[in-house]
Biotite code that builds the C-alpha atoms (Angstrom):
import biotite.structure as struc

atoms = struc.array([
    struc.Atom([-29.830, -3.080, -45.667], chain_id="A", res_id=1, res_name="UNK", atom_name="CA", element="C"),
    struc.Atom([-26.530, -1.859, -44.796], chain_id="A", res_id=2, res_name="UNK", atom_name="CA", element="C"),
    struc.Atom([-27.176, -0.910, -41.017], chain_id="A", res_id=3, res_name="UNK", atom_name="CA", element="C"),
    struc.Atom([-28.441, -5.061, -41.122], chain_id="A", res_id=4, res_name="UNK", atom_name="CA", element="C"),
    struc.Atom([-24.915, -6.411, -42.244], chain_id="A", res_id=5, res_name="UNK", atom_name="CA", element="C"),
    struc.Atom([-23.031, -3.854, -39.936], chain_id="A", res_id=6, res_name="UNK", atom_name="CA", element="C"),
    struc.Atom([-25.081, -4.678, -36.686], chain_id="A", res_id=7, res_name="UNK", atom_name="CA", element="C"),
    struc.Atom([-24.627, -8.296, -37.745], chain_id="A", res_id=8, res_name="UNK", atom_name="CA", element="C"),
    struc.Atom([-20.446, -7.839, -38.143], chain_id="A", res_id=9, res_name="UNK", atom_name="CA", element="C"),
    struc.Atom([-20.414, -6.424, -34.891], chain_id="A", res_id=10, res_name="UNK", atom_name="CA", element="C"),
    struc.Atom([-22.616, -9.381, -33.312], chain_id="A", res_id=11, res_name="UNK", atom_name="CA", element="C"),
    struc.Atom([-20.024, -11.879, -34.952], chain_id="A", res_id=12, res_name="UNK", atom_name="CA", element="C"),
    struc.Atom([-17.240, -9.749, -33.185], chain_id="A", res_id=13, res_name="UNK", atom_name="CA", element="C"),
    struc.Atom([-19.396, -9.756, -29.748], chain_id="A", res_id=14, res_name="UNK", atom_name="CA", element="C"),
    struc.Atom([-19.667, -13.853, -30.336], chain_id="A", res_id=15, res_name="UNK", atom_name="CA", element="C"),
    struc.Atom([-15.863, -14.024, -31.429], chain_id="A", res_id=16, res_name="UNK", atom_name="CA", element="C"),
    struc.Atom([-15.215, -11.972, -27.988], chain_id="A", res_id=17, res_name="UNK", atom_name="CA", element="C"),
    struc.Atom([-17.229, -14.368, -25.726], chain_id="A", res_id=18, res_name="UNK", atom_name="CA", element="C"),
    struc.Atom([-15.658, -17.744, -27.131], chain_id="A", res_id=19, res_name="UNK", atom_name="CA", element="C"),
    struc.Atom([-12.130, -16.255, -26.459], chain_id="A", res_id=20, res_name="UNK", atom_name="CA", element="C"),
    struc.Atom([-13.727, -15.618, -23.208], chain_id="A", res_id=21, res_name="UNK", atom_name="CA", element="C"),
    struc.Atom([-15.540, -18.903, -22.363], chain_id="A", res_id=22, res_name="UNK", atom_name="CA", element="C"),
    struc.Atom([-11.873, -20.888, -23.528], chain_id="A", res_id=23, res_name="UNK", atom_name="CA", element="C"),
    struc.Atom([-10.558, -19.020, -20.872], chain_id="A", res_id=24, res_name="UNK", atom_name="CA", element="C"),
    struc.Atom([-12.348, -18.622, -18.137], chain_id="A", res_id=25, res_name="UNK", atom_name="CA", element="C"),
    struc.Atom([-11.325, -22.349, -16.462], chain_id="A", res_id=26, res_name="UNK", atom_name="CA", element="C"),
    struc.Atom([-7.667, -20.713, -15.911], chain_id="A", res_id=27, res_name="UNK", atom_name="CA", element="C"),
    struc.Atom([-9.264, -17.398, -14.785], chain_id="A", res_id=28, res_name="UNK", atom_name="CA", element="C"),
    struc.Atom([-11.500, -19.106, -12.264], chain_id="A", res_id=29, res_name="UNK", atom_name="CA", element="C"),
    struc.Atom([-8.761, -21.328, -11.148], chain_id="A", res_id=30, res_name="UNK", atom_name="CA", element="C"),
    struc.Atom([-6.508, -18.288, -11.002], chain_id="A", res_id=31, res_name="UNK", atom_name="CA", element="C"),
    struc.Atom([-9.178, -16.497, -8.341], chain_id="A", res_id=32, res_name="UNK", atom_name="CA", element="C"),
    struc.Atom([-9.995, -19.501, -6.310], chain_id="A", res_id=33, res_name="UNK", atom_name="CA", element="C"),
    struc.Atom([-6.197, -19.659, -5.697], chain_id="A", res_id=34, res_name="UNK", atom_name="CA", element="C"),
    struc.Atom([-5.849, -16.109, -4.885], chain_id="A", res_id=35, res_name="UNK", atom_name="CA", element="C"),
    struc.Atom([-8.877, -16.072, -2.531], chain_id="A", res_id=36, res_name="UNK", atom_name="CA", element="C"),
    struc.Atom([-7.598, -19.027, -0.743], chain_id="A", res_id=37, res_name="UNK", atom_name="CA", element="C"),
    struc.Atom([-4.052, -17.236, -0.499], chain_id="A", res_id=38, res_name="UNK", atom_name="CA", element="C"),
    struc.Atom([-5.536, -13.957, 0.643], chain_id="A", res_id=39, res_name="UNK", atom_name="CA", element="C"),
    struc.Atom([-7.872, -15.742, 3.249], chain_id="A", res_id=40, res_name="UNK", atom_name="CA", element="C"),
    struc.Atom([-5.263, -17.637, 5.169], chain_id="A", res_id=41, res_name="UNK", atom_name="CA", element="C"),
    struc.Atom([-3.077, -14.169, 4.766], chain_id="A", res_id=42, res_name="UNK", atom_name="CA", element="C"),
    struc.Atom([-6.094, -12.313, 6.109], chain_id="A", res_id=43, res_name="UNK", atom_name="CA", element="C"),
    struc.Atom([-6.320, -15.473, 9.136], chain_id="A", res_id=44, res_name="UNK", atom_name="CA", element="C"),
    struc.Atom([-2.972, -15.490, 10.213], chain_id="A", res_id=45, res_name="UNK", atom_name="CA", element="C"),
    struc.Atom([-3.116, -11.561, 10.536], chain_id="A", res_id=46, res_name="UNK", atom_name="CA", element="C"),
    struc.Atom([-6.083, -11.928, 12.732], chain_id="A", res_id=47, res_name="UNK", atom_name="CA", element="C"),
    struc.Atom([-4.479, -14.242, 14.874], chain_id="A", res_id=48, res_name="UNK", atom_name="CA", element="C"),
    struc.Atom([-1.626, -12.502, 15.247], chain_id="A", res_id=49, res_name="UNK", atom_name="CA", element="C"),
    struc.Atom([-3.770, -9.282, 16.424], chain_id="A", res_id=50, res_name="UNK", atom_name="CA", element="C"),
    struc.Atom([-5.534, -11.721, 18.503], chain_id="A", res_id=51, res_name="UNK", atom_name="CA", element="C"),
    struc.Atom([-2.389, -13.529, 20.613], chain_id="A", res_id=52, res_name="UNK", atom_name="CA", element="C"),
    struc.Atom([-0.786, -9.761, 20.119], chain_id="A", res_id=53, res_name="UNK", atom_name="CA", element="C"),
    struc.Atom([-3.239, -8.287, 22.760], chain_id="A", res_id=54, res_name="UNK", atom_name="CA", element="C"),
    struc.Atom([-3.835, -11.939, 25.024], chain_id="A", res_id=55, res_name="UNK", atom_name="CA", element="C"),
    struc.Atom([-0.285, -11.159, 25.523], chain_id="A", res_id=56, res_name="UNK", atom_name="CA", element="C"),
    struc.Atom([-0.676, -7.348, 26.257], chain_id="A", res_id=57, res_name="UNK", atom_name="CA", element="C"),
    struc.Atom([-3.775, -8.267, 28.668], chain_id="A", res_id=58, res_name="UNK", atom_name="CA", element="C"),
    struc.Atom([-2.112, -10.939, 30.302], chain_id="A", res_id=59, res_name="UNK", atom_name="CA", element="C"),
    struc.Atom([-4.636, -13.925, 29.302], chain_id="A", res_id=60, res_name="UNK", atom_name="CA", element="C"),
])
């Protein structure tokens, strides 16, 4: 009976976890779509660079 109430204390702490979790996870989602869209038009502009960079070099 004892190894029922201890797996059972540890489920309520799992549960516990995952509400913490699911309060948070609007910011956390927000908080990635924001860095994605930051590191994408980072990652474009570097491309374009590259991309006028050697037009230049070639003489296009």
């Amino acid at each position: 009976m004892a190894d029922n109430s201890r797996e059972f204390e540890l489920l309520q702490r799992i549960d516990g976890r995952l509400e913490r979790f699911e309060k948070r996870f609007p910011q956390v989602e927000r908080k990635a779509v924001q860095y994605g869209a930051a590191a994408g038009a980072l990652t474009g502009g570097l491309v374009a660079c590259g991309l006028l960079a050697a037009r230049i070099k070639l003489g296009l």
